[in-house]
N, C-alpha and C positions, 0 to 999 in steps of 0.2 A: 398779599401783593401778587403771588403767583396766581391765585384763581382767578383775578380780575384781569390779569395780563391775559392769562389763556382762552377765555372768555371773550378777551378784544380780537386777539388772535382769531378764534374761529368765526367771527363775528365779522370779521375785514373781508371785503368783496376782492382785494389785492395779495390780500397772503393766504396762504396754503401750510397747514399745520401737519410736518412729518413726523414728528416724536414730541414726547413729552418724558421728564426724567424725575422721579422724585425721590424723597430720601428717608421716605419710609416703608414699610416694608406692607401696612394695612391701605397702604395707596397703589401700588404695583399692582399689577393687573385689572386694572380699572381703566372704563375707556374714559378719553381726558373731558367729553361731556358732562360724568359724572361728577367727575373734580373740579366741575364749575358751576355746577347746579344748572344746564341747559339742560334740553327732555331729549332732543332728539340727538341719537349717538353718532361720532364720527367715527368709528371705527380705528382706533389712534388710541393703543393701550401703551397705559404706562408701565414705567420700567426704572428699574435703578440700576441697572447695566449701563451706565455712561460710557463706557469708550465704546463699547460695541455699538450704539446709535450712533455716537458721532461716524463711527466708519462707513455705519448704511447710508444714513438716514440722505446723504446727499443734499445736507442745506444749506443756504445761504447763512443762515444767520440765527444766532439763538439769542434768546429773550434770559435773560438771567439776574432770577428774583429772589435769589435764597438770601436769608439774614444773613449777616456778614459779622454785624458787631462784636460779637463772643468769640469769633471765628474766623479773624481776618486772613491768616495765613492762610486758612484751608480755601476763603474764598478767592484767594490771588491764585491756589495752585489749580484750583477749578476751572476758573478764568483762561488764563495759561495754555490748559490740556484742550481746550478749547476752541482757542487762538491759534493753535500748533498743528490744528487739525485742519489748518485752512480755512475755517468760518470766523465771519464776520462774529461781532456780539452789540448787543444795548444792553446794559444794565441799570439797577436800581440797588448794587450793593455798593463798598466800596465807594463810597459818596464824597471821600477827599479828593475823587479823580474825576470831579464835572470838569476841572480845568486839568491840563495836563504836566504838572507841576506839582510836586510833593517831594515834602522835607523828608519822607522816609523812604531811601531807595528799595528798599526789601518788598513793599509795595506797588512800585511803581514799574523798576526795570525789569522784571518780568516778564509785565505783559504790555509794555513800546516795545521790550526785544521781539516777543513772539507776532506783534506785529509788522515789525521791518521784516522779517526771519518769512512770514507766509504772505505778506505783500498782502493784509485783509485790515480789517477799521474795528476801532472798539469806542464805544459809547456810554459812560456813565450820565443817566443824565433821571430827571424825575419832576417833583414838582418842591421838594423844596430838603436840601439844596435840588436845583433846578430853576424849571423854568419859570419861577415866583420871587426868583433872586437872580437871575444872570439874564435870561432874556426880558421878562418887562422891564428891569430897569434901563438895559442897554437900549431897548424898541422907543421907550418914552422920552431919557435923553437927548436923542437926537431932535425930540421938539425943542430944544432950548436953544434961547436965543447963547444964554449961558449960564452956568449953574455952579454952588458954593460946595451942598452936601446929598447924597443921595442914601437915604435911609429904605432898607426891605426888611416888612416887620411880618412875621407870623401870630396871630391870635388864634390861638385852638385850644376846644376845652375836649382834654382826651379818656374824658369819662366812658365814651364807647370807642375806642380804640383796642380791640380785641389780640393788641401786643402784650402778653401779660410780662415777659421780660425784659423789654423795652423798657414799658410804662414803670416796673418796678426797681429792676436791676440795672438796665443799662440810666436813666435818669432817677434813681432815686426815690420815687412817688411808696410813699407806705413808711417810710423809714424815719427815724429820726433826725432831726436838723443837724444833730453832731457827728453823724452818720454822711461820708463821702464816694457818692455813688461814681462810678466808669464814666460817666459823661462829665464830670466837674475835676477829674484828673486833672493835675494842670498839664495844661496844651491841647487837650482834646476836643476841647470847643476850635479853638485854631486850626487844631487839625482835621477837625469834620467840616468845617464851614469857610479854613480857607481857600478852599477853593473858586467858591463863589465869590468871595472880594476880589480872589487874582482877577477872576473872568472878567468880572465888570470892572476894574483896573486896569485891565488889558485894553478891553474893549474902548474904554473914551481916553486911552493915552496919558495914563499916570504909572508911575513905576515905583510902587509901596517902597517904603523906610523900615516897615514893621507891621504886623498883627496882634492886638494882642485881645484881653475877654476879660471880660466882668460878668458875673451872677449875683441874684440875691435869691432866697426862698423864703415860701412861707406856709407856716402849718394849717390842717384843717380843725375848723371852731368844730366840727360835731363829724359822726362816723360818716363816710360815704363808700358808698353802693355803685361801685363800677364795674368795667368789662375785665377790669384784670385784679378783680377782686375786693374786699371790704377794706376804706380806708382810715383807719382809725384816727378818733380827733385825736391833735397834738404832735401827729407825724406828717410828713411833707404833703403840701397836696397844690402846689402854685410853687411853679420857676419860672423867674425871668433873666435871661442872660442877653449880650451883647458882643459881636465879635467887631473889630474894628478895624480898618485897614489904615494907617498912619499914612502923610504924604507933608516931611518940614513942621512937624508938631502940630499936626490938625491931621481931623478923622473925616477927611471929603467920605467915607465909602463906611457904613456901618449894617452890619445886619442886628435884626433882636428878636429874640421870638418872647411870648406872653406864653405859658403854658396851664391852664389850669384844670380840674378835675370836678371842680362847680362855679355857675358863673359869680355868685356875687364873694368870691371870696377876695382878696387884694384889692380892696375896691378903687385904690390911689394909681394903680398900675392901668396902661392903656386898654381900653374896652373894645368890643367888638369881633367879631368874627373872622377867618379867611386870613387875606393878604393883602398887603397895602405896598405900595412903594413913594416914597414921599421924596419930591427933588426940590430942593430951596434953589429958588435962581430967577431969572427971568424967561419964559414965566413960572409962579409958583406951580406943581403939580401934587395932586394928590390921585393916582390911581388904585382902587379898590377892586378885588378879585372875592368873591364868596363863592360859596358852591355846597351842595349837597346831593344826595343820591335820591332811590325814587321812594326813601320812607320820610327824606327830609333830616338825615344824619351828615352833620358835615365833616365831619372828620373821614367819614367811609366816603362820604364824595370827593375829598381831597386826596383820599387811597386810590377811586377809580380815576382821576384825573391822573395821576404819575406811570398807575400801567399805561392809559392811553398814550401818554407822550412817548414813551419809548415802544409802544406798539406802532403807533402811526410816525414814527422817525425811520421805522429800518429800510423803506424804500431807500430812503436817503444814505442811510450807512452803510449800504450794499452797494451803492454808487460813488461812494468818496473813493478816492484813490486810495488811500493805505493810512495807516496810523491812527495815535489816539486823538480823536475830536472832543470838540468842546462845545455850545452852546455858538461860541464863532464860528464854530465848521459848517456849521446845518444851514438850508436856504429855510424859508418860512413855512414852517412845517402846518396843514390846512385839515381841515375834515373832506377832505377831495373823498365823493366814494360814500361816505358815512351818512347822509342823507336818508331818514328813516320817518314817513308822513306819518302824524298820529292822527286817526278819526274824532 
């Protein structure tokens, strides 16, 4: 996530890239072209000296893309020191705070304090949770005359998803069925994704009863060959889960994602690619998002879509008045600028 951010970053006719910070030690001193695969150098070496850039560096706004999952406190104290230092942030960690509401204050008051405290804006935001659950279905919504249920479903097959502790340790993939990976914790689906129900809860004027989550898995029939290593048959290789926002004993508001690691495996479970948001109502809606990058990988194109959102958001975040925003705080965030003719 961070090379694709950086990449947008230097890439944007409107932003100007003063530092870059990284947290290993065979990445420091490298300029930040290198650490995105562009040819021609900006002059913008990296560094794992965090406080001392934030005191030079003189910026508006840092882009902040470090894993978080394994590492939540350290990414809140990150966040924080950051906050405190009077810059603005977008992120892409810390994914329970697209809406600005969470059951766990240890995570949250931190960093609303650190921004009432330096009067600057903070931004989680991505493509999913993000803008593939909180803004298309809030954008589409409003065509209804009126509507029952509004479902945002993820389909991705994260065979080349080059997260190998994600893909393994944080969901489970490689492991046995009786085997209870960090994401099927109970509450953790709740607690990563509800966010996204508040938002869109928020947004068309329902006020949740409850959240709560269903999963099922299922094994793979023969060994596979992925990005985060060999998945042997018989251990997990397809989740699908469901998180739900209650409103009077009905689920108006559900997210689900389909996750698999080869296509024809689940074959009973919904098929197809990308992002969907489905509104039951008058009229019925089905909107469909797909996307991939420029080898035709969609999973890496759904990675270069979430840096972009929060690359091309921080005009906006540098211009909100103060506090943590949400998918409701932002105006319509466009490719204003990004216009590239190809021959």
């Amino acid at each position: 996530m961070g090379g694709y951010a950086l990449r947008a970053i230097i890439n944007h006719p409107d932003l100007e890239l003063v530092g870059v910070v990284v947290h290993s030690d065979s990445k420091a001193g490298k300029d930040a072209a290198e650490l995105c695969g562009l040819d021609e150098a900006t002059g913008v070496i990296a560094t794992t000296d965090y406080q001392t850039l934030l005191e030079v560096s003189r910026a508006d706004c840092v882009c902040y893309t470090a894993s978080s999952e394994d590492r939540m406190m350290e990414a809140v104290s990150d966040l924080e020191m950051i906050l405190k230092a009077g810059i603005n942030v977008v992120s892409s960690s810390m994914v329970m705070l697209v809406y600005p509401v969470c059951p766990i204050p240890e995570f949250i008051d931190p960093i609303k304090n650190a921004c009432e405290e330096k009067q600057v804006s903070f931004l989680t935001s991505g493509i999913d949770p993000g803008f593939a659950n909180d803004t298309m279905p809030l954008m589409f919504s409003g065509l209804s005359e009126h509507w029952s249920h509004i479902r945002m479903q993820e389909i991705v097959n994260y065979a080349t998803y080059e997260q190998v502790n994600t893909v393994r340790e944080i969901m489970g993939f490689g492991y046995p069925l009786d085997h209870t990976p960090y994401l099927l914790e109970p509450g953790i689906l709740s607690l990563a994704w509800g966010g996204t129900i508040r938002a869109v809860a928020a947004g068309v004027g329902l006020e949740l009863d409850d959240i709560q989550e269903t999963y099922e898995r299922r094994p793979a029939e023969r060994d596979i060959e992925t990005s985060a290593g060999m998945i042997e048959k018989g251990t997990c290789a397809a989740l699908r889960f469901e998180v739900k926002g209650y409103v009077d004993g009905r689920t108006p508001i559900v997210l689900e994602h389909v996750t698999r690691l080869c296509d024809d495996i689940a074959p009973d479970w919904p098929k197809g690619k990308g992002y969907k948001v489905i509104i039951e109502g008058e009229p019925r809606m089905e909107i469909s998002m797909d996307m991939e990058d420029c080898r035709g990988d969609h999973a890496v194109g759904g990675v270069i879509q979430t840096a972009a959102r929060l690359v091309n958001a921080i005009p906006a975040v540098v211009e909100h008045k103060t506090g943590m925003m949400s998918a409701l705080d932002l105006p319509l965030i466009t490719g204003k600028g990004l216009y590239r003719p190809v021959d």
